[in-house]
N, C-alpha and C positions, 0 to 999 in steps of 0.2 A: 469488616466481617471476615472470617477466618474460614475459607473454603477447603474442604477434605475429598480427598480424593476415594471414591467407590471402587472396590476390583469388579471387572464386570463379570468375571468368572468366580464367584466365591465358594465354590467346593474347593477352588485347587489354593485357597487361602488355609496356611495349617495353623490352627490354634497353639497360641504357647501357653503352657500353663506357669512354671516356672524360672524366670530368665529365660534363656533361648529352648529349654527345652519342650518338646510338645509330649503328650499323655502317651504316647505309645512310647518316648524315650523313659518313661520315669517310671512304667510298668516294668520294663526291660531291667530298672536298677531294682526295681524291690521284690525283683522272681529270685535274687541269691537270700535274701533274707528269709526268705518263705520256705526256701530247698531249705537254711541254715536248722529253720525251727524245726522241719519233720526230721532232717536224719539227725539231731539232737534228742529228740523226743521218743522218735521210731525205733531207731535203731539201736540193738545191742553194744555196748552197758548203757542200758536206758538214761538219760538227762548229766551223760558227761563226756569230756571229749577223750577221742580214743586217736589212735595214726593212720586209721583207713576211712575216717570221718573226713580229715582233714583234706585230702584231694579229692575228695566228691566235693565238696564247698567251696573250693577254691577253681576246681573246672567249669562247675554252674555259676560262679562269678565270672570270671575271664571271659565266658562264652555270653554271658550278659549282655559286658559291658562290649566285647568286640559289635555285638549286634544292635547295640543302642548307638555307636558310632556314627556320623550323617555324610556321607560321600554324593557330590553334586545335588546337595537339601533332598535327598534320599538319606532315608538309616538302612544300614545294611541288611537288615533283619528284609526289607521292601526287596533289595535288591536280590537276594536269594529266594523270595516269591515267585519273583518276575523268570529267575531262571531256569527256578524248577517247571513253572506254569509251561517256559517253552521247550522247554527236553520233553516232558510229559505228552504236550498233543501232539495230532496225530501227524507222519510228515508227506503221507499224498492225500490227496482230495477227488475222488471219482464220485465225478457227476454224472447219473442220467436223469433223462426227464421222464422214464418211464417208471423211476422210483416210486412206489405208493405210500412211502414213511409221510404221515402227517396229512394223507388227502384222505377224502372221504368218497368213496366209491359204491354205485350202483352197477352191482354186477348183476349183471342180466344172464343166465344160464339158457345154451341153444340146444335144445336135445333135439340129435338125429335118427329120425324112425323114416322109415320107409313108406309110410300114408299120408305123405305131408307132396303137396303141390308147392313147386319155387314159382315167382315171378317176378321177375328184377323190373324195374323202369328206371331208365335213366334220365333225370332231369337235364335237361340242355338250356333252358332258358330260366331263368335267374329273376327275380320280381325284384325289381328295384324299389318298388314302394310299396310300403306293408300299410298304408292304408286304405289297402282293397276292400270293398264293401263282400264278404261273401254271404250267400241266403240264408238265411236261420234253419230252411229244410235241407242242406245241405252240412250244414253242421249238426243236427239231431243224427242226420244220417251217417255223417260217416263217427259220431262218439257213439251209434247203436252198431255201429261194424269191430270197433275199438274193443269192444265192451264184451262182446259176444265171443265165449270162450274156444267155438269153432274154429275162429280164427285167428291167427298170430301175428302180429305187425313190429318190422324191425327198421331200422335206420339205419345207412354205416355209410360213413364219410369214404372217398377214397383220396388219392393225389389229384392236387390242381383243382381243388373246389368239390369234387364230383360227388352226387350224394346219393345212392342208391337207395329203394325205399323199396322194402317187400312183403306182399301181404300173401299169407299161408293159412289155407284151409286145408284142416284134418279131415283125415278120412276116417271112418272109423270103419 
């Protein structure tokens, strides 16, 4: 029985279609035939050949056949891809993490008036386990404080864990 070997990567397997050549080489030979037929057809004296026909045809050959050319099983045409693609991007890269390109943000707007009472608490002690039972009249209570437009409730992290929570009644 006659075993074949499988490439395990087969995108980077290039199809031949004719002899060694693969379909982007044989495109590259029949783009002079295609320029051949418009500036015969196109151009002035319509459907004959003139002496300024002649090096337009012959430069869209040359250039063809230069770029169907295969240097290290690259075709040239790839390789001038590849170098235009790296002259083109960009050559520094500045990161920040306070960028907002591509996040999605809840901005919260703090308007400062003068009828507003502050009261910061600072948490010092840290719940290690979040499966504390707490009262259900305690949670009606404080999502009817939440809720209640007198009041204004903010959160804001500081350095080293710290998490300030402040709750603001208007004055009116």
């Amino acid at each position: 029985m006659k075993a074949q070997s499988i490439p395990a990567q087969i995108t980077t397997v290039e199809d031949k279609i004719a002899g060694n050549l693969s379909i982007t080489q044989i495109f590259l030979l029949m783009a002079p035939v295609f320029w051949l037929m418009i500036v015969y057809v196109v151009l002035p004296p319509y459907m004959d050949i003139s002496l300024y026909k002649v090096p337009i045809i012959l430069t869209v050959g040359v250039t063809s056949l230069i770029l169907s050319v295969k240097v290290k099983d690259k075709i040239v045409l790839h390789w001038l891809v590849i170098l235009l693609r790296y002259n083109t991007r960009p050559k520094y890269y500045l990161f920040s993490k306070n960028d907002a390109h591509l996040r999605t943000l809840d901005l919260v707007s703090f308007e400062k008036s003068q009828g507003k009472t502050h009261t910061k608490v600072k948490v010092r002690q840290m719940s290690k386990s979040s499966d504390e039972n707490v009262p259900l009249s305690e949670l009606i209570k404080l999502e009817g404080l939440l809720a209640d437009p007198s009041y204004s409730f903010s959160i804001k992290s500081q350095k080293r864990g710290a998490v300030y929570v402040a709750v603001e009644q208007k004055r009116n």
